[in-house]
C-alpha positions in Angstrom: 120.6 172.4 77.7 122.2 175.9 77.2 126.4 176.1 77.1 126.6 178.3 79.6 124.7 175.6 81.9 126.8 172.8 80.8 129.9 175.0 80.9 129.3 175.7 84.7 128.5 171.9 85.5 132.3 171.2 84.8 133.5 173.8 87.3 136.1 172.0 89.8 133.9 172.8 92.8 134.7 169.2 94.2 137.4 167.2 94.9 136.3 164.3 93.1 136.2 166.5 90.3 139.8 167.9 90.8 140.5 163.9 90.9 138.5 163.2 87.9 140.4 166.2 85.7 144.1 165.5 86.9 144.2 162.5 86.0 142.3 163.0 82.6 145.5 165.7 82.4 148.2 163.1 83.4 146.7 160.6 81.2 146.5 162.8 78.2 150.3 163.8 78.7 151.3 160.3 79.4 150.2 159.2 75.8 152.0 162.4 74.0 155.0 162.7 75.9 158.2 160.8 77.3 157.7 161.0 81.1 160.6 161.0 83.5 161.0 159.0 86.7 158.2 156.8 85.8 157.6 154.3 82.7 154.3 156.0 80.9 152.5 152.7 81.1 152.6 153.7 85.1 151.5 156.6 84.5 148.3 155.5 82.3 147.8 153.1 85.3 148.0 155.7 87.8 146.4 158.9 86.0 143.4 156.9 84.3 143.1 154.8 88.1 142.6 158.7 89.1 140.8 159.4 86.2 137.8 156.7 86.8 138.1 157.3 90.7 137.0 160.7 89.9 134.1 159.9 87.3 133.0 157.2 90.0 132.6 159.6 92.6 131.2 162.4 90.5 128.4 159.4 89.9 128.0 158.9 93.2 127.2 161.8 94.1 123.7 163.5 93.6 122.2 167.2 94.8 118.9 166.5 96.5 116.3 169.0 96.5 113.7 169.8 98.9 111.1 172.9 100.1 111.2 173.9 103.6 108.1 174.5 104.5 107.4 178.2 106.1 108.1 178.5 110.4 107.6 181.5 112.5 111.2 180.9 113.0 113.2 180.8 109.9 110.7 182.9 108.0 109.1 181.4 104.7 109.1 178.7 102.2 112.4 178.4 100.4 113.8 175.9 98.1 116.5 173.7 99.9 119.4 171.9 97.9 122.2 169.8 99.5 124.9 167.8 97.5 124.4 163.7 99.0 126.4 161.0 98.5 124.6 158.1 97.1 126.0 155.4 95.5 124.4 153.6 92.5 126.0 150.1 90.3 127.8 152.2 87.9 129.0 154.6 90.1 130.4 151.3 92.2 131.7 150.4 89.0 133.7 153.0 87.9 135.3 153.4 91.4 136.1 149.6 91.4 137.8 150.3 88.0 139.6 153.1 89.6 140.7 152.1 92.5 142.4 148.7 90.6 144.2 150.7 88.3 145.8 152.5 90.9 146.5 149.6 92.6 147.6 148.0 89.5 150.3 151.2 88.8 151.8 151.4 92.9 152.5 147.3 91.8 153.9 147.9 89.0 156.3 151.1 90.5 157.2 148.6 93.3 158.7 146.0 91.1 160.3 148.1 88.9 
């Protein structure tokens, strides 16, 4: 695998992504820094809940090929490629893991 490939798979190009990187962000700057307004343990809930959520997804979702086969109306053969979401165990996982975190941090802001 070239860098330049590997460099362009970790373009933000989804939200999942987006997801996936914020809260990689807020989780790094939760562990370095004093935060205000919020304990930095609900932070790391909430950021790495975001964080996983993101990965999940990313998981989930796969880009499935296919070749259209040539018609007198859309003109030749061409190579087809759609982005599908489907769902395998640790895909499930890692949005399971998420989505408690997250859960786990709006508890925790609620009681203070």
């Amino acid at each position: 695998m070239d860098v330049k490939d590997f460099l362009k798979s970790l373009a933000i190009d989804a939200w999942y992504k987006a997801v996936m990187y914020l809260g990689g962000v807020l989780l790094t700057i939760s562990f370095s820094l004093e935060v205000k307004g919020l304990t930095n343990h609900q932070l790391q809930l909430l950021a790495g809940g975001a964080f996983f959520f993101g990965l999940g997804e990313w998981k989930n979702h796969k880009v499935a090929t296919w070749i259209k086969p040539p018609s007198a109306y859309t003109g030749g053969p061409a190579l087809m490629s759609a982005t599908v979401r489907k769902a395998d165990f640790l895909g499930l996982v890692l949005d399971i893991v998420g989505f408690t975190l997250i859960v786990l941090g709006i508890v925790s802001i609620i009681r203070g």
